[in-house]
C-alpha positions in Angstrom: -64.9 -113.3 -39.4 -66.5 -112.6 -42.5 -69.6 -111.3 -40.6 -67.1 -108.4 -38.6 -65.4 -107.6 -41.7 -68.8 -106.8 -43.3 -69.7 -104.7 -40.2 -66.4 -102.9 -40.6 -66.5 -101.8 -43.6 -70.3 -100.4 -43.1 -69.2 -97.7 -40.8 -66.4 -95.2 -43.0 -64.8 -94.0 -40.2 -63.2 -97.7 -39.3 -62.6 -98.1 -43.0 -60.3 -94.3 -43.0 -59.0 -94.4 -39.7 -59.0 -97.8 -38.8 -58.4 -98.9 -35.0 -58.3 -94.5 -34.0 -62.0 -94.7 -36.0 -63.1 -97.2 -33.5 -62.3 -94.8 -30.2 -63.9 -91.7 -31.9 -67.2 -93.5 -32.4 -67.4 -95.0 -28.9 -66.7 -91.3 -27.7 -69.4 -89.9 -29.7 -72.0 -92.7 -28.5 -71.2 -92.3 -24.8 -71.3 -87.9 -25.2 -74.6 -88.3 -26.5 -76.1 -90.3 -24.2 -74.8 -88.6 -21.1 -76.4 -85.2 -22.7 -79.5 -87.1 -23.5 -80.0 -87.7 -19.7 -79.0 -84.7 -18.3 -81.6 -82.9 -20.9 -84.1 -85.3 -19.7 -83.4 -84.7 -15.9 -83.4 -81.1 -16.7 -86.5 -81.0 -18.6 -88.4 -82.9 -15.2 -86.9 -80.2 -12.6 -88.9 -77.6 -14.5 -92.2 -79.9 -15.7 -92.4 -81.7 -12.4 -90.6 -79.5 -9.7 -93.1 -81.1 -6.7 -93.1 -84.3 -7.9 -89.5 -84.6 -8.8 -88.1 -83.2 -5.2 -90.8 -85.5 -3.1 -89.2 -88.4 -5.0 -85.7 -87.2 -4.5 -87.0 -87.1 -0.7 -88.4 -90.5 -0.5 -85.5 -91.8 -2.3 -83.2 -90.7 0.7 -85.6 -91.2 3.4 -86.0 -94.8 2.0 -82.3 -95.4 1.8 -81.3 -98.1 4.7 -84.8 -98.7 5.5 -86.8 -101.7 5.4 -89.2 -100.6 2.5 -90.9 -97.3 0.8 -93.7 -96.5 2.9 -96.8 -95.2 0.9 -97.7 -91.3 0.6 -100.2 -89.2 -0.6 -98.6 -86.1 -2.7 -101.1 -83.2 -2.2 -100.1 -81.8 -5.8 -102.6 -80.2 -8.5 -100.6 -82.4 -11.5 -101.8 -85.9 -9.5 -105.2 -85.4 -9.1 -106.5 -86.6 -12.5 -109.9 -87.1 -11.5 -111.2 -83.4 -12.6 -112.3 -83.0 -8.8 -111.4 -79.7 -6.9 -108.1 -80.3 -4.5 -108.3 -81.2 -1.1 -105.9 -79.8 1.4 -105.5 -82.7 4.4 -104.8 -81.8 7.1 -100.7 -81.8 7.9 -100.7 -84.5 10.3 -98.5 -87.8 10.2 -99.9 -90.5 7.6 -100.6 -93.0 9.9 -103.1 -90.7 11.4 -107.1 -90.8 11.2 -108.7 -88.5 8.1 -111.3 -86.2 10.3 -114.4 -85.7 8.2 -115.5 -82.0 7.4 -118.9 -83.0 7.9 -120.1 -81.2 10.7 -120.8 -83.0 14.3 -124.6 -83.5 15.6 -125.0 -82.7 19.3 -128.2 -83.0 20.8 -129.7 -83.2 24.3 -133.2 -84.1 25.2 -134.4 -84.3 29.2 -138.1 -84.1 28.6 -138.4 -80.1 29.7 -135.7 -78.8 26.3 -135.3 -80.3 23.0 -132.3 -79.4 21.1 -129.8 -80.1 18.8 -128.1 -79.2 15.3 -129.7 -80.9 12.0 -127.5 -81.1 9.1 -128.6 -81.0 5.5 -132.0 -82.8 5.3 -131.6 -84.7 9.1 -134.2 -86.2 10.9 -134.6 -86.6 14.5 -137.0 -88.9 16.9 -137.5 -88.7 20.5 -140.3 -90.9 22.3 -142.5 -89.0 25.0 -144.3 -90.2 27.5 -146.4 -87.2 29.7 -146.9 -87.8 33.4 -150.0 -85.6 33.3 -152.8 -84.8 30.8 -153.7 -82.0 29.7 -152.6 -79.1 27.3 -148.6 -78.9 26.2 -147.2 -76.4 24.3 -144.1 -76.7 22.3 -142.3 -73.3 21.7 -139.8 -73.4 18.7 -136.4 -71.1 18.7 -133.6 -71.2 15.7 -129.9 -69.9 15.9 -131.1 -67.9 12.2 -134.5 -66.8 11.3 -133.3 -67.4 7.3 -133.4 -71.3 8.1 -136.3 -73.1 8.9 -137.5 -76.6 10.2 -140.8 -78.6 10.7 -142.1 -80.4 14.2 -144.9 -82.6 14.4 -146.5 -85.0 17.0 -147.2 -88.6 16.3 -148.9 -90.9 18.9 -148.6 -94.9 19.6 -150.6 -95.7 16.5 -148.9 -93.3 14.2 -151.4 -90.8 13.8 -149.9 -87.3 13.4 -151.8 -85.4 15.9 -149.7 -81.4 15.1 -147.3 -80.1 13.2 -146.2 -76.6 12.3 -143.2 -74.8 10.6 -141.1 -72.6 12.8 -141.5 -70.1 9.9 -145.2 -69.9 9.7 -146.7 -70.0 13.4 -146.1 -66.0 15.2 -145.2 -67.2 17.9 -143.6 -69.9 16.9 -144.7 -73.3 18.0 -147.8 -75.6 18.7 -150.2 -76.7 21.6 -151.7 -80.0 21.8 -153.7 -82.3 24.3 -151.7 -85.4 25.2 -152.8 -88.3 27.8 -150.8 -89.2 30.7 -148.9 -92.6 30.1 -149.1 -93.0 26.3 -146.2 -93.0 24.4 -145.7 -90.4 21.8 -143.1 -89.5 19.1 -141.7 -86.2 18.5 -140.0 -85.6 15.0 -138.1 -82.8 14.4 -136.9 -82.4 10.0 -135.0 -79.7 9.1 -135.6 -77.6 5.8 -132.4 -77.1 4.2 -131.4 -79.2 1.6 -127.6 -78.1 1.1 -125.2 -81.2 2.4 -123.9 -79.6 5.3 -126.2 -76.8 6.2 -126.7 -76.7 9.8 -129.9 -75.7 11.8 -129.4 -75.7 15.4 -132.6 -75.8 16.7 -134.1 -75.5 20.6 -138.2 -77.0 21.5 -139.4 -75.8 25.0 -142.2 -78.2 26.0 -144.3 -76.2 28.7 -146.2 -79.1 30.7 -149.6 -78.6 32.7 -150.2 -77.9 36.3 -151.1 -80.9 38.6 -155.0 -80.2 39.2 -155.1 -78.7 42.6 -158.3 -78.8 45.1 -159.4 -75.1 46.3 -159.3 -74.5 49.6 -160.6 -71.6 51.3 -161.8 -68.5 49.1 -159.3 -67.5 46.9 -157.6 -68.7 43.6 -153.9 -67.8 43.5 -151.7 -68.7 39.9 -149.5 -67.7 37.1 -150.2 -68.2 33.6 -146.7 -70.2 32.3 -147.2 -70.4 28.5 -149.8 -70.4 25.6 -152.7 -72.1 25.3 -152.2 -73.3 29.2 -155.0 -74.3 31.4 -154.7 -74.9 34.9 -157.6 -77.2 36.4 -158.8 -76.9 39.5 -161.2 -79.4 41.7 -164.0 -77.5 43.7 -166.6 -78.8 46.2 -168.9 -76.0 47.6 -169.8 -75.7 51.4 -173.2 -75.1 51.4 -176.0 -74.6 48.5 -176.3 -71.3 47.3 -175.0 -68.4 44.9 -171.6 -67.9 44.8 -169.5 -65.2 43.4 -166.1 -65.3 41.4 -164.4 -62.3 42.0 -161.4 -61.7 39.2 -158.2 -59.8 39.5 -155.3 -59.4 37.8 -151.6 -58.2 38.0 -152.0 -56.3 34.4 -155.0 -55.1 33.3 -153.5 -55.3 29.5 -153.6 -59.4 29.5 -156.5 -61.6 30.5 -157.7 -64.8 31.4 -160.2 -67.1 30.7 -162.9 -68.6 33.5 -164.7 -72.1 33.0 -166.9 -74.2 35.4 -167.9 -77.6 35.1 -170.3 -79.7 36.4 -170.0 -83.7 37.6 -171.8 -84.2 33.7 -168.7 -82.0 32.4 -171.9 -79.6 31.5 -170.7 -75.9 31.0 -171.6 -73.5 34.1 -169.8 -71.0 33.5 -167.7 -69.5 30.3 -166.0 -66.0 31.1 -163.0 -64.4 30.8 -161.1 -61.3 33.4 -162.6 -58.1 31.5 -165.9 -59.1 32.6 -164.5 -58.6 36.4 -166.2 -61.5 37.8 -169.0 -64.0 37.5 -171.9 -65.4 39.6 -173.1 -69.1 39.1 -175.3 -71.3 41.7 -173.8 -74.4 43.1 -174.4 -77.6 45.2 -172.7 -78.6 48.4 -171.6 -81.9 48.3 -170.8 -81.4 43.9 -167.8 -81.7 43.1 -167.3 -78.8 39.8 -164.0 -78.3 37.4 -163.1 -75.1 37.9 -160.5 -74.0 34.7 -158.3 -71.1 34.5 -157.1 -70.4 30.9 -154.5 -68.4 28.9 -155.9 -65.6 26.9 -153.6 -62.2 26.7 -149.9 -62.8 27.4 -149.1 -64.6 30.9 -150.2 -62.9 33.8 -150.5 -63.5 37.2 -154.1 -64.5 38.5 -156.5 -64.1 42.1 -159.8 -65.5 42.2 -161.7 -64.2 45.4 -164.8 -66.3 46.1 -168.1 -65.2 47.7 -169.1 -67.9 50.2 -173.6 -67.5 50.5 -174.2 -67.8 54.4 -176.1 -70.5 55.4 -179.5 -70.6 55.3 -181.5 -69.2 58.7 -184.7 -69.4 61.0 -185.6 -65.9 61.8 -185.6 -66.2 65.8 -187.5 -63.2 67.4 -188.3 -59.9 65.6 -185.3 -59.3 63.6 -183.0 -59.9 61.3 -179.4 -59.1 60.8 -176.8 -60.0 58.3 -174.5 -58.3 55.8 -173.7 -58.4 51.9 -170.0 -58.7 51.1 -170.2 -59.7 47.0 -172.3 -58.9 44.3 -175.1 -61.2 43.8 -174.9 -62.3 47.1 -178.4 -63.8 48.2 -178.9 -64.1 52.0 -181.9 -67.2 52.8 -184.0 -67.0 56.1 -187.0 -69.1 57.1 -189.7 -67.7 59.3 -192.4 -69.7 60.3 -195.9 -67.7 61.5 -197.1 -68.4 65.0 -200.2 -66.1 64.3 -202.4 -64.8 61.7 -202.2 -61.0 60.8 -200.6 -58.2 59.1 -196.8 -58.1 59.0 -194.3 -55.0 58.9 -190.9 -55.9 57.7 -189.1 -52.3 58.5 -186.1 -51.9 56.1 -182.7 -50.9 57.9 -179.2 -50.2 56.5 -175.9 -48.9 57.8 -175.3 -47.0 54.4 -178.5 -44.9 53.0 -176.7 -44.2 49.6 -176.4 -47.7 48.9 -179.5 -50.4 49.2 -180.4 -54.4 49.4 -183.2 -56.0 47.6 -185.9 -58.2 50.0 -188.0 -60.6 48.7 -190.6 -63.0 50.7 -191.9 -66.5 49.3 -194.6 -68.3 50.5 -194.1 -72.0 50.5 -195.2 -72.7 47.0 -192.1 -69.8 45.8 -195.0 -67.2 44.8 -193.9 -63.9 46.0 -195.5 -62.0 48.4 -193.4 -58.8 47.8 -190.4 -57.8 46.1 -188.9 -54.3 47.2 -185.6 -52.2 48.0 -184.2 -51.2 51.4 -184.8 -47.9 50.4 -188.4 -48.1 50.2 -187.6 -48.3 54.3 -190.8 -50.4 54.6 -193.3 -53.5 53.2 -196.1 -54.9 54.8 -197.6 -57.8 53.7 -200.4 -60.6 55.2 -198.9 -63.7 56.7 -200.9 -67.0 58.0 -200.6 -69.1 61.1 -198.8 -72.2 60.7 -197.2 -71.4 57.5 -193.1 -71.6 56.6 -192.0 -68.4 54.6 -189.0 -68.0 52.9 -186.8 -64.4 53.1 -184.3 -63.3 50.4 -182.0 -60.9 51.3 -179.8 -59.8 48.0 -177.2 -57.2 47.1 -178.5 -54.4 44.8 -175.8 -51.8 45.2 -172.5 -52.3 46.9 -171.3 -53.8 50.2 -173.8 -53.0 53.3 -174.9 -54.3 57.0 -178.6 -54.5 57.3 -181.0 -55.0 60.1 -184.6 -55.9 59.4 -187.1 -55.5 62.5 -190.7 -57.4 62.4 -193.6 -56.1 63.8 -197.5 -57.3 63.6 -200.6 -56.5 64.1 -203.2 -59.6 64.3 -206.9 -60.0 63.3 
């Protein structure tokens, strides 16, 4: 009791008006804590407007339910961490977050290699060729501002080419694979922002099965750069053949190669020179290879077939020359001792053939044109000579008669 009366009589008000003083300051206690939280409540509606409502909101959604379900409140006063906001995407939050990184698509069927790099990607793809030879890997870009690298390793990781799509005009890179081995083709990409893209496309140009010539002509088409297309060629007969070129633009070219059984060179031309004459074997076999030069143009190879070789039968001889370079061989064997005429005839007297005679050790015995009309030379009994009959100036028929006179 003592302890009340003390507390009474600290508070005036109790002391002056007693049991009224009492009321008044329970009034005055309860005012002032009703204001207090109003001015509190106030002060958050204008401080936190966002947070405040989505509260508010969860508070009534929650009401009657089982528990408060977690959120995420996209607002710039919760993200504390200093980071830039992130605006999700407004789907329901039991949903799957989708990644802003970009997605990599790329295809691959041994013919087209493409595909979209991001940042500093890297991407393998094994390669096995079915035919040896020549390939040639043509780069394209979707911006010529970006760039990217491609290079060829083989089974023992030995980098065998590589070249920048920015520094090869045109852009890409030719090199010699073997059939069957296994090798790895790496594509990197140049850009070295996070989600820079480089979608990227690699043409691989494959060689030409090697093809046996038949008859004589060589028909193609040129397909890419760098490309050689191999042929296999066995001559009928022995003798000097011609390779006749043509062309379906005379502003590209091609290049001409022949090969012997030794892979010795023969032959190493190209289409502006028009054509080519080399001596071959029957029975050889000789590479024959076509090659890209000047753009891609279409290709015909005419070959001049020698006749076969000929015993003169009787006094004459006729034949006809349908290539340069042609050589026409006869044999004529002396019955008698004497003086020879070989009388020079020819369908076309503005044009002329050469004729040469050998004796059986390959010394001439004379050397002339047709249009000397004549050549008489001394011929022995018994003995085989050999006749040449060659082009000199364009495409004739000739007829050679043979008279004697003996000692």
């Amino acid at each position: 009791m003592d302890k009340i009366k003390e507390f009474l009589d600290s508070y005036p008000a109790i002391k002056i008006f007693g049991v009224f003083g009492i009321i008044v300051l329970l009034v005055v206690f309860v005012v002032g804590t009703i204001f207090s939280a109003e001015v509190e409540r106030f002060w958050n509606e204008i401080a936190h407007p966002v947070e405040t409502e989505t509260l508010i909101s969860q508070e009534d959604e929650n009401n009657g339910s089982e528990g408060v379900q977690p959120s995420i409140v996209p607002t710039d006063d919760v993200n504390d961490s200093g980071e830039d906001d992130v605006d999700l995407p407004d789907t329901p939050t039991d949903a799957p977050y989708e990644s802003e990184e970009p997605e990599k698509v790329t295809s691959f069927d041994g013919k087209i290699l493409n595909g979209v790099l991001v940042g500093e990607d890297v991407r393998k793809e094994v390669f096995v060729p079915q035919q040896t030879g020549i390939y040639r890997f043509d780069f394209d870009i979707d911006s010529v501002k970006k760039d990217y690298v491609f290079y060829i390793v083989d089974s023992v990781q030995k980098e065998l080419n590589r070249n920048y799509y920015s520094s090869s005009d045109p852009a890409g890179i030719s090199v010699t694979l073997e059939e069957g081995q296994e090798y790895t083709l790496v594509v990197e990409s140049q850009e070295t922002e996070e989600y820079e893209e480089v979608e990227y496309t690699i043409n691989i140009n494959s060689p030409d099965e090697i093809v046996n010539i038949e008859g004589d002509k060589i028909k193609g088409q040129i397909r890419y750069i760098d490309q050689e297309i191999e042929y296999r060629y066995m001559p009928p007969k022995t003798g000097i053949y011609r390779f006749d070129f043509d062309i379906n633009n005379v502003k590209l070219s091609y290049g001409f190669n022949i090969y012997d059984e030794k892979e010795e060179e023969l032959v190493n031309t190209v289409y502006d020179n028009k054509g080519v004459t080399c001596e071959l074997a029957e029975g050889k076999q000789y590479k024959v290879l076509v090659t890209q030069r000047e753009g891609i143009p279409q290709y015909t190879i005419s070959i001049g077939v020698p006749d076969e070789a000929k015993n003169v039968k009787g006094n004459a001889i006729k034949g006809s020359i349908r290539y340069i370079d042609q050589v026409n061989r006869y044999y004529f064997t002396v019955t008698k001792t004497g003086t020879y005429k070989f009388k020079l005839g020819i369908d076309d007297v503005n044009e002329s053939y050469r004729f040469i005679l050998l004796s059986k050790k390959k010394e001439e015995l004379t050397n002339t044109l047709s249009n000397s009309n004549e050549t008489i030379v001394e011929l022995k009994k018994g003995e085989k000579y050999e006749i040449l009959i060659g082009e000199y100036s364009g495409s004739v028929k000739y007829n050679v008669k043979i008279s004697s006179k003996f000692n």
